[in-house]
N, C-alpha and C positions, 0 to 999 in steps of 0.2 A: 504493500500500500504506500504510496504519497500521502506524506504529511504535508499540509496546507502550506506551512514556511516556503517547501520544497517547490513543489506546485506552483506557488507565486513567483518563484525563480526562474523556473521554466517556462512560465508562459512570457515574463519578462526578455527571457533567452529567443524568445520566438519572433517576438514583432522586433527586437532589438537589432537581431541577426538580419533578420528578414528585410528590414527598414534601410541597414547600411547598406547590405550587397544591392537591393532593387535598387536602391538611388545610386551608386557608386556604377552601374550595368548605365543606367540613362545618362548619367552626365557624362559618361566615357562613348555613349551612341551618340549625341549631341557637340560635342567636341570632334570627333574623328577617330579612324581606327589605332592612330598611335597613342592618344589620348584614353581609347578603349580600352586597349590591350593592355598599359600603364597601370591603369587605377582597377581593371580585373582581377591583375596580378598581385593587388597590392594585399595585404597581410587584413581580410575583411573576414571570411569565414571562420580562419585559425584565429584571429584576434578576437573577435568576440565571444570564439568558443573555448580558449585556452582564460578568457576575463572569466566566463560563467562555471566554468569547470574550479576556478579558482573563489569564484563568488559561492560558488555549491559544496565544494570538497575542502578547499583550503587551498593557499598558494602552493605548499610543497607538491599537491600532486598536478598542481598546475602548471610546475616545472618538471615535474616527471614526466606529462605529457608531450611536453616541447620538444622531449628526448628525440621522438619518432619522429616526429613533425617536419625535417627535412628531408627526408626516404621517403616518406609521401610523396611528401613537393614535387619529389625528382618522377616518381612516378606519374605524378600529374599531367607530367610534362608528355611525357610517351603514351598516356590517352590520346592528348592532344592530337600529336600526329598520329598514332592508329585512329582517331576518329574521322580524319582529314583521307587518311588512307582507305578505309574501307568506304566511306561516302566520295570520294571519286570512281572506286571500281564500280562501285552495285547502286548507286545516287538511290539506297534508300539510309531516311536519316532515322528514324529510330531504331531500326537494325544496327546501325554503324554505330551508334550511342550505345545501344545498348551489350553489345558485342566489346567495345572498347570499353565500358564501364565492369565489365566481369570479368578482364585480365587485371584493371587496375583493382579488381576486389582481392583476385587469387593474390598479386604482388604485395596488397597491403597485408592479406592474410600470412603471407610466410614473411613478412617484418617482424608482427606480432609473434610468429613460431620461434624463429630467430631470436627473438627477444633484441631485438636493433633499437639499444638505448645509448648506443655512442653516438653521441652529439657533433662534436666535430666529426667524424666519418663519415657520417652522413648529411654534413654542411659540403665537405669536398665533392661528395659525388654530387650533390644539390649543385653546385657550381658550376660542376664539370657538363652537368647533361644541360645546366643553362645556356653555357659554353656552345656546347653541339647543337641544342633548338638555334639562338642565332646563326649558325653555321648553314644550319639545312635550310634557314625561313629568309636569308638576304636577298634573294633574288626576288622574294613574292614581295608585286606593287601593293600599294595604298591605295585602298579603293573608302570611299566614300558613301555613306549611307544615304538614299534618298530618301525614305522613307523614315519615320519614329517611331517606337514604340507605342503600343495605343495603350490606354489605363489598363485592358484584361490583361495585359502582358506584362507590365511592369506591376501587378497584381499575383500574378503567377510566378513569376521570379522573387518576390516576398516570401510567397507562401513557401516556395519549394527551396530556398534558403532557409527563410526562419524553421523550420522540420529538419533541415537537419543538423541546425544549428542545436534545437529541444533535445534531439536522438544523441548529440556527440555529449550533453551534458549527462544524460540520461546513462549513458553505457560508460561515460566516465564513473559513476556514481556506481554502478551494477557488476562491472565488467574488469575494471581495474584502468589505470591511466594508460597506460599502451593503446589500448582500441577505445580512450578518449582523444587521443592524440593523431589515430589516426582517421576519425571521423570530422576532428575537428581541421583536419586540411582535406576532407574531404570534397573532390571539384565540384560544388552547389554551383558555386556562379560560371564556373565554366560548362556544367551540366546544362544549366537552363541558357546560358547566353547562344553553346553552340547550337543547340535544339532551336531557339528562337530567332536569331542571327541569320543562320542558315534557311531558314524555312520563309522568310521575310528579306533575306538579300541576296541568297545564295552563299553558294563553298567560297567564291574570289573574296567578300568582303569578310567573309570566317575565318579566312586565311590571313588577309591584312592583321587584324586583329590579333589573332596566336602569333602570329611575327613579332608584335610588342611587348605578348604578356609577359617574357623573360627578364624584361626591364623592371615591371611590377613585382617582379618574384625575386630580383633580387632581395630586393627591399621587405618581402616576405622572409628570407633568410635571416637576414639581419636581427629583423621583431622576434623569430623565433630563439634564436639567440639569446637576445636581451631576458625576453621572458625566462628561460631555464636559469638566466642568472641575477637575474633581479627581484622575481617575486619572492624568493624566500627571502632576501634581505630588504626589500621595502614597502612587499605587500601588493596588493594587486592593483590599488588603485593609483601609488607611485608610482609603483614597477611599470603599469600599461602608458602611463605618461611621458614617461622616459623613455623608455623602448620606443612608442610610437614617435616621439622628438626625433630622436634619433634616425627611424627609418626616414620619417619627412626629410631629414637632411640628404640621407643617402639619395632618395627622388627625384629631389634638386638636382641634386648634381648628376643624377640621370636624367633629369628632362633637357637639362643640357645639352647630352649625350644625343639627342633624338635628334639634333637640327644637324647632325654631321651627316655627310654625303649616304655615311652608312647606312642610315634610316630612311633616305629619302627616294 
């Protein structure tokens, strides 16, 4: 049973989660695909879910879950392109979703088997497959959205964030920190961007888009970082201000990065 305290956290977790990822999805449709890809990337699912997991559980296991938190990411990443890859062969997209979402389950599954709670280990490979998405995505243009989001859409990308933003505290609390850690990078916003994205602009502008979100996920690296070493020493509501400070700088100085020949 949920006791009511818990319950009010959780549903707090839902529209909280829900609220950032939908708005952060539109203001980066609204801006452009490197602007999209940027602020996709950016530490929204993991941060709200490593804030609530630490609002629900306590800061220590909210740095325990940080642990995995990069082995995700990395894996997020090779969704990404397996989803790009099987929706170019067979142009069906819940197929290609949902095919590309059930390797990245078995992958996160054997992290958790593994018990992959080296932190830096799994920052270097986070880097390295970052590394390699820039590598494979340089050549794909920037394509521009004509279209916006309508309200059921960025209604829908709330709802299917904030759930499993609820699920990552939930299994944190149930399940132990490992598989809160790994739901809590779990791709929501890349789940419902490329579902919606693609279905309303096509693969070209989906593709723009994955081509930036490696710049956003730097900056995911970093927050996860922070978080594993900050919440036990200043709590979660320091800890996420600092950490968060911190990525924004890292941003900066990648939005920078976007106006060079290489992004454009």
């Amino acid at each position: 049973m949920l006791d009511s305290l818990f319950l009010a956290k959780l549903v707090l977790s839902f529209f909280a989660g829900g609220i950032i990822i939908s708005g952060s999805i539109w203001l980066g449709e609204k801006l452009g695909p490197k602007w999209a890809g940027l602020l996709i990337g950016l530490p929204t699912t993991s941060a709200v879910g490593l804030f609530f997991i630490g609002f629900t559980e306590g800061p220590k296991i909210a740095s325990q879950a940080a642990q995995i938190s990069p082995y995700v990411s990395a894996i997020c990443f090779f969704y990404l392109l397996g989803f790009i890859a099987l929706y170019q062969k067979w142009k069906k997209l819940i197929s290609s979703i949902a095919i590309a979402l059930g390797f990245w389950f078995l992958a996160a599954a054997s992290l958790v088997y593994l018990n992959a709670n080296q932190i830096w280990i799994g920052a270097g490979i986070c880097f390295t497959t970052i590394l390699i998405v820039i590598w494979i995505m340089r050549k794909v243009p920037n394509k521009i959205a004509i279209e916006k989001a309508s309200k059921t859409e960025i209604v829908y990308r709330m709802v299917f964030a904030g759930t499993i933003i609820a699920l990552a505290v939930i299994l944190a609390r149930y399940t132990g920190p490992l598989w809160g850690g790994v739901f809590g990078t779990f791709p929501a916003a890349y789940t419902s961007t490329m579902y919606l994205v693609t279905k309303k602009h096509g693969i070209e502008f989906t593709q723009s888009i994955v081509k930036n979100i490696p710049l956003g996920a730097a900056g995911l690296l970093a927050y996860v970082l922070m978080v594993h070493y900050m919440y036990p020493i200043y709590g979660i509501w320091i800890g996420t201000i600092l950490a968060y400070g911190i990525t924004l700088l890292l941003v900066g100085i990648l939005s920078q990065i976007m106006k060079t020949k290489w992004f454009t």
